[in-house]
Structures are given as C-alpha cells and as structure tokens.
PAZAPA-4460 file (N, C-alpha, C; in steps of 0.05 Angstrom, whole numbers, plus 32768, in hexadecimal, padded with zeros to 4 digits):
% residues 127
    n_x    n_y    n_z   ca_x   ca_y   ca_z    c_x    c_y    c_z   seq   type   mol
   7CEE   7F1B   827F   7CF6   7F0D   8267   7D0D   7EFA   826C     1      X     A
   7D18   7EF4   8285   7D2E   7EE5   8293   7D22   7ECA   828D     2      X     A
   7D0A   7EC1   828A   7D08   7EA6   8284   7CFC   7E9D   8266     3      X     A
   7D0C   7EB1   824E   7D05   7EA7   8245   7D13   7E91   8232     4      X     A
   7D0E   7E87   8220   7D2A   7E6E   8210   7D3E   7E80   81FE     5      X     A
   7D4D   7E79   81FE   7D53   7E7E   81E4   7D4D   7E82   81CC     6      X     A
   7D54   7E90   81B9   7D41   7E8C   81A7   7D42   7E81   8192     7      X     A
   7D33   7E7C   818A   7D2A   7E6A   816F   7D39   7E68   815F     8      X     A
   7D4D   7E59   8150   7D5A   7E5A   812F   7D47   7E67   811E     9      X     A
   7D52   7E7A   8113   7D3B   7E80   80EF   7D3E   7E95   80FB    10      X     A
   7D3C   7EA6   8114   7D31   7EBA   8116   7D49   7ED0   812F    11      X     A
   7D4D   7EE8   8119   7D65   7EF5   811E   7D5D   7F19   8121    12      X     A
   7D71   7F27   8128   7D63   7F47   8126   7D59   7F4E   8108    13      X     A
   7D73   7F41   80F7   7D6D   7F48   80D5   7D4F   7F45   80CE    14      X     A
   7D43   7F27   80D3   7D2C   7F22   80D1   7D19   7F2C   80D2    15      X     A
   7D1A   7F33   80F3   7D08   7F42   80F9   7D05   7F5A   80F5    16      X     A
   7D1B   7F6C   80EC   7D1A   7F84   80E3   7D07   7F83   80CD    17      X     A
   7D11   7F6D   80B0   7D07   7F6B   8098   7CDB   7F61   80A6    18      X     A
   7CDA   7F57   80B8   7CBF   7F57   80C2   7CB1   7F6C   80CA    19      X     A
   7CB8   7F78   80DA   7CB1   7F94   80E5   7CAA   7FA9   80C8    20      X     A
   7CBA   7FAA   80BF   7CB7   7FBF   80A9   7CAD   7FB3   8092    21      X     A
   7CA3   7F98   8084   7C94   7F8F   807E   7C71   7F91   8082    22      X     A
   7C75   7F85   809C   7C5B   7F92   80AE   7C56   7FA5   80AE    23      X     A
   7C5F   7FBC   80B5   7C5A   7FDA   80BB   7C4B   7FE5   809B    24      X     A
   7C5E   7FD8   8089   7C58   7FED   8070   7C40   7FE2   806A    25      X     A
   7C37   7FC7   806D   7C17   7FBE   8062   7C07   7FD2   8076    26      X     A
   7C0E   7FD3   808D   7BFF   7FE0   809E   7BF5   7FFF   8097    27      X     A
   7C06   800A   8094   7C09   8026   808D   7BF6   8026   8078    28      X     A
   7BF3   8015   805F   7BE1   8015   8048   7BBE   8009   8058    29      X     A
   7BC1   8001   8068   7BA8   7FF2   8070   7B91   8009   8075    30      X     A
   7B7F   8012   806D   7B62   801D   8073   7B5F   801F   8086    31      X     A
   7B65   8016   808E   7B55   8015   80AE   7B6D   801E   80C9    32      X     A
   7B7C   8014   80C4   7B8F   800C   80D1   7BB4   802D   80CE    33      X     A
   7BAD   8026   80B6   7BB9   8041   80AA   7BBB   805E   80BC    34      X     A
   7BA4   8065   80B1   7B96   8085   80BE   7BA0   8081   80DE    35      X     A
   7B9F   8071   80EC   7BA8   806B   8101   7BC3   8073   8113    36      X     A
   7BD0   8066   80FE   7BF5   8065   8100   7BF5   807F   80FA    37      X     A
   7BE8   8088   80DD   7BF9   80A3   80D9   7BF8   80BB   80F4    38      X     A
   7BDD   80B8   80FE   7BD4   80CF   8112   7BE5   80C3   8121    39      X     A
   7BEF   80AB   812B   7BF4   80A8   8147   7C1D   80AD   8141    40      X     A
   7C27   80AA   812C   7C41   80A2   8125   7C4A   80BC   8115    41      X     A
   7C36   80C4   8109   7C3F   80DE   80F7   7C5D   80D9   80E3    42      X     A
   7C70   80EA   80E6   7C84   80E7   80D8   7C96   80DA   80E0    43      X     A
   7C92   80D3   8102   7CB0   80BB   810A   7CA6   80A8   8109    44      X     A
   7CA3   8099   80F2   7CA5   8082   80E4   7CC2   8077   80EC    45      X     A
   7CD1   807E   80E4   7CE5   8068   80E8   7CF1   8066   8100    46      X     A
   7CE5   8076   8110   7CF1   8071   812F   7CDF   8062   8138    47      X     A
   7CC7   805C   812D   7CB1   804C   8139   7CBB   8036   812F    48      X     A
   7CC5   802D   8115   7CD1   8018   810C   7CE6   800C   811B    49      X     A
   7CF6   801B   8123   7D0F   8017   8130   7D0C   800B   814B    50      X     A
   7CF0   8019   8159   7CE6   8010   817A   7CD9   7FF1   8174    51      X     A
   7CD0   7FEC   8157   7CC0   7FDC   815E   7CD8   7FC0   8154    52      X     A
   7CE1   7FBF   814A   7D06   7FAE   8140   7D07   7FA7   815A    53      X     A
   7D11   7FB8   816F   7D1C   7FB9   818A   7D06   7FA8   819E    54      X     A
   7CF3   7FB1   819E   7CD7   7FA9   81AA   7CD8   7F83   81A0    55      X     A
   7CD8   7F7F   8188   7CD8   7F60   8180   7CF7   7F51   818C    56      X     A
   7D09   7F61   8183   7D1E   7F5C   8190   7D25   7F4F   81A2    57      X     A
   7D18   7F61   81BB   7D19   7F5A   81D3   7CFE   7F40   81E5    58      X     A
   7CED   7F40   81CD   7CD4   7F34   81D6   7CE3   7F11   81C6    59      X     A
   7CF0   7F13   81B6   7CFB   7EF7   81AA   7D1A   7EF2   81AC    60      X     A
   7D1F   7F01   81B0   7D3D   7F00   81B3   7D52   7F0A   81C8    61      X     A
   7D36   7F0D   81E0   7D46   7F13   81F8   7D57   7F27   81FC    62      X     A
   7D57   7F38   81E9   7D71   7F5B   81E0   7D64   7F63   81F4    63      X     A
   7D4D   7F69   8205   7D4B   7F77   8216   7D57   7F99   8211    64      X     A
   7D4C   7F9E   81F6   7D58   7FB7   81EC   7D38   7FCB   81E9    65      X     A
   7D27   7FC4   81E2   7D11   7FD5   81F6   7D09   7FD7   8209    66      X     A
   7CF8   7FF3   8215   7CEF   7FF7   8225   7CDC   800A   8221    67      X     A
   7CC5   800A   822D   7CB0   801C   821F   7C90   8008   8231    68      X     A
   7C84   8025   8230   7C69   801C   823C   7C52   8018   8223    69      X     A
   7C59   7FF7   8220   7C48   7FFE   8206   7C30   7FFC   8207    70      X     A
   7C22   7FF5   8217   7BFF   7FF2   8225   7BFB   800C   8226    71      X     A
   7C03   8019   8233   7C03   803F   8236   7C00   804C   821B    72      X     A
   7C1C   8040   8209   7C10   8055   81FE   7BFA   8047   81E0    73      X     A
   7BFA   802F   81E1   7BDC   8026   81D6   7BC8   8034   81E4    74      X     A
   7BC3   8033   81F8   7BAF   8040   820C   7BA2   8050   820C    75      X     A
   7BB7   8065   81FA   7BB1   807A   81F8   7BA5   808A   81D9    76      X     A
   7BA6   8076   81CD   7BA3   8075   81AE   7B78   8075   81B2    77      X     A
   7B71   8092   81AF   7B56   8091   81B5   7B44   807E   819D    78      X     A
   7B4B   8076   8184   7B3A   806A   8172   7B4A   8053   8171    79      X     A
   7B57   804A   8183   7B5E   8026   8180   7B49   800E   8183    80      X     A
   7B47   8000   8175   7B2F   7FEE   8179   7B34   7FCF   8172    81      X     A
   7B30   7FBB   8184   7B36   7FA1   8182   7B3B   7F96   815D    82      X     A
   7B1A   7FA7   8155   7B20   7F99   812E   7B40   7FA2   812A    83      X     A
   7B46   7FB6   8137   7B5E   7FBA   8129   7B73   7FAD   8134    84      X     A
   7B75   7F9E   8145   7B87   7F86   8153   7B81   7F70   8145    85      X     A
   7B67   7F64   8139   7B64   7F52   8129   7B71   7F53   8113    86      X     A
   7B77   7F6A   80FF   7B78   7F7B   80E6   7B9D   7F78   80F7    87      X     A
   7BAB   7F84   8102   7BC5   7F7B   8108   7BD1   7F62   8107    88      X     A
   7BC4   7F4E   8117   7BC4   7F34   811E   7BC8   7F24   8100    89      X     A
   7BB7   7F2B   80F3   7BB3   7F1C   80DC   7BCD   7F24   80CA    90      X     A
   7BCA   7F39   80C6   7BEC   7F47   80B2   7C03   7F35   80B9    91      X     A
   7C07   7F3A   80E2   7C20   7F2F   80E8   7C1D   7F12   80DE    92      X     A
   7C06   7F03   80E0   7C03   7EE5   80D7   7C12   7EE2   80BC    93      X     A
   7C04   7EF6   80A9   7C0D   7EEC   8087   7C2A   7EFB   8092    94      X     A
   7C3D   7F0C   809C   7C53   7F18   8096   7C68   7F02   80A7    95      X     A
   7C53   7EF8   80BB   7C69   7EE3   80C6   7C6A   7EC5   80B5    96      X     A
   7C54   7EBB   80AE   7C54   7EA0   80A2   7C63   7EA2   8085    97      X     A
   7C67   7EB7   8078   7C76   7EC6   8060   7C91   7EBB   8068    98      X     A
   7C97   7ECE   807F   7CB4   7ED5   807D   7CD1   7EC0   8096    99      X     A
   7CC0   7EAB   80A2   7CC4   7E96   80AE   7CB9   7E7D   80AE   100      X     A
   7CC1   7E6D   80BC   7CB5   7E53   80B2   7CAA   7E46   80C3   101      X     A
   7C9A   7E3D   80C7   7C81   7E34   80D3   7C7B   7E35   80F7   102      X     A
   7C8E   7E27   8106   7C8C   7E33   811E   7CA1   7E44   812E   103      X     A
   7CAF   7E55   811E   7CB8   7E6C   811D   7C9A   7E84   811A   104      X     A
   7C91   7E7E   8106   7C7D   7E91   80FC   7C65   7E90   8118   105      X     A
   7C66   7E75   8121   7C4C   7E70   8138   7C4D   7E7F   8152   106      X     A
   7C6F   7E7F   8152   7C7D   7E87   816D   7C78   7EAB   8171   107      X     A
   7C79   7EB2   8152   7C7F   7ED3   8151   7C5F   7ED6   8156   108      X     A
   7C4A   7EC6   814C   7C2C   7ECD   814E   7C25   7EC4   816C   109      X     A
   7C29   7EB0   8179   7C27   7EB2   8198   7C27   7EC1   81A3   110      X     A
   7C3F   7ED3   819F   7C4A   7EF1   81AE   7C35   7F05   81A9   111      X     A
   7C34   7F07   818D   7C27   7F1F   8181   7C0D   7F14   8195   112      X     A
   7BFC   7EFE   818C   7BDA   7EF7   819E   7BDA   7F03   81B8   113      X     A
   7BE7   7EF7   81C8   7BEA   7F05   81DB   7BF3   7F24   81E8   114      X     A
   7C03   7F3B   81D3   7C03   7F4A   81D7   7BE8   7F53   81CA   115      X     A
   7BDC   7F51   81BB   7BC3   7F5A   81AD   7BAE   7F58   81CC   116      X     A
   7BAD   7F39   81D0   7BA0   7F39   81E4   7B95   7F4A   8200   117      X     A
   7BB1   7F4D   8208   7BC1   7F65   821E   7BAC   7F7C   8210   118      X     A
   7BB4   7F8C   81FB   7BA9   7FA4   81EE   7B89   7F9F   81F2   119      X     A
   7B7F   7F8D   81E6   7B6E   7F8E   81E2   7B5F   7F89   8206   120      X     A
   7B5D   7F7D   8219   7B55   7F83   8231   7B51   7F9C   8239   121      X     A
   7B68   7FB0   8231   7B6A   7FC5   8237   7B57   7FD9   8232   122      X     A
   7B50   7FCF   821C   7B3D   7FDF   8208   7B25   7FD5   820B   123      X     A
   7B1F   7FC2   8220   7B03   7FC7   8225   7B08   7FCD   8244   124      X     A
   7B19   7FD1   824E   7B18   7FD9   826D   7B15   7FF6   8268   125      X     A
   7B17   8004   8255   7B1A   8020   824D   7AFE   8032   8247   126      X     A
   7AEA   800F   8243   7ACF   8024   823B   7AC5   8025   825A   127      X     A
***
C-alpha cells in the first residue's frame, strides 16, 4: 500500500465509518444476503463494524491499521456466491453515490470491484 496517493478530499475515517455502518445495516436486512452475515458474524456485530472502518481505512487512507486474511476467511464462508457480490456491489454503489460526491464515490467502487472480483475468482477456483 506504499504506493498509494494520498487521499482524496471528501473522504475521512468519520465518513467512512458513517459508510460502513450505513452499508452493513441495509445488508443485514437484505434476503439474501442477511441470513448470511448473521451465521457468519453472529453477535460481534460491532467488532465486525469496527474491522471493517479499519479495513476501508487503510485501503483509502493509507492508516495501514488492518490486518486480516480476508480471502481466507471469505473462503471459508460455505454458501458465498458471486449473486451475492453483485447484491454487495450494488448497495456499496447506492451507499457510496449517497454519501460522496461523484468521483470520490467512483474511487470507493473501484476498490470495492476489484475486491469483489478477488472473491469472486476464488469462488470458482473452489468448485
């Protein structure tokens, strides 16, 4: 992460906190997507909140304050399935185009595509 810019005006830990937990809570209500989190997250919800603050953090703002194997432990999530990276993808879209402004919002969805991406390879190297 040593090369990456600086980061962007508009976009701060506050922000992204208010994103993260934005995101999460549509998620948690989502059908599909839901049943998911709860089996996989159970009651540490807000430590999952807290990893994932840290996780954006460091992916936009260089904090370099996570650490975590996150392919692993997607990996390991036996009913993960690409629709549901689509079904992610799309939330972060409306939660980022909402809550930033235009290529702030593009920059946070780049990241996200490509980590989706990452996941999703995985998940067909797995069948």
């Amino acid at each position: 992460m040593a090369d990456r810019q600086p980061p962007a005006p508009g976009i701060d830990r506050a922000r992204l906190q208010a994103l993260v937990h934005a995101f999460y809570a549509d998620l948690r209500r989502d059908e599909e997507i839901g049943p998911l989190f709860e089996r996989a997250i159970g009651g540490a919800w807000q430590a999952h909140l807290d990893r994932m603050v840290e996780f954006w953090a460091t992916m936009v703002l260089g904090s370099r304050s996570f650490s975590g194997d996150v392919f692993g432990r997607h990996m390991a999530i036996d009913d993960l399935s690409p629709a549901m990276f689509e079904r992610w993808r799309a939330s972060w879209k409306q939660h980022t185009d909402a809550l930033f402004e235009p290529a702030r919002a593009a920059e946070l969805q780049a990241i996200a595509a490509g980590i989706a991406g990452n996941l999703m390879r995985g998940l067909e190297r797995r069948k």
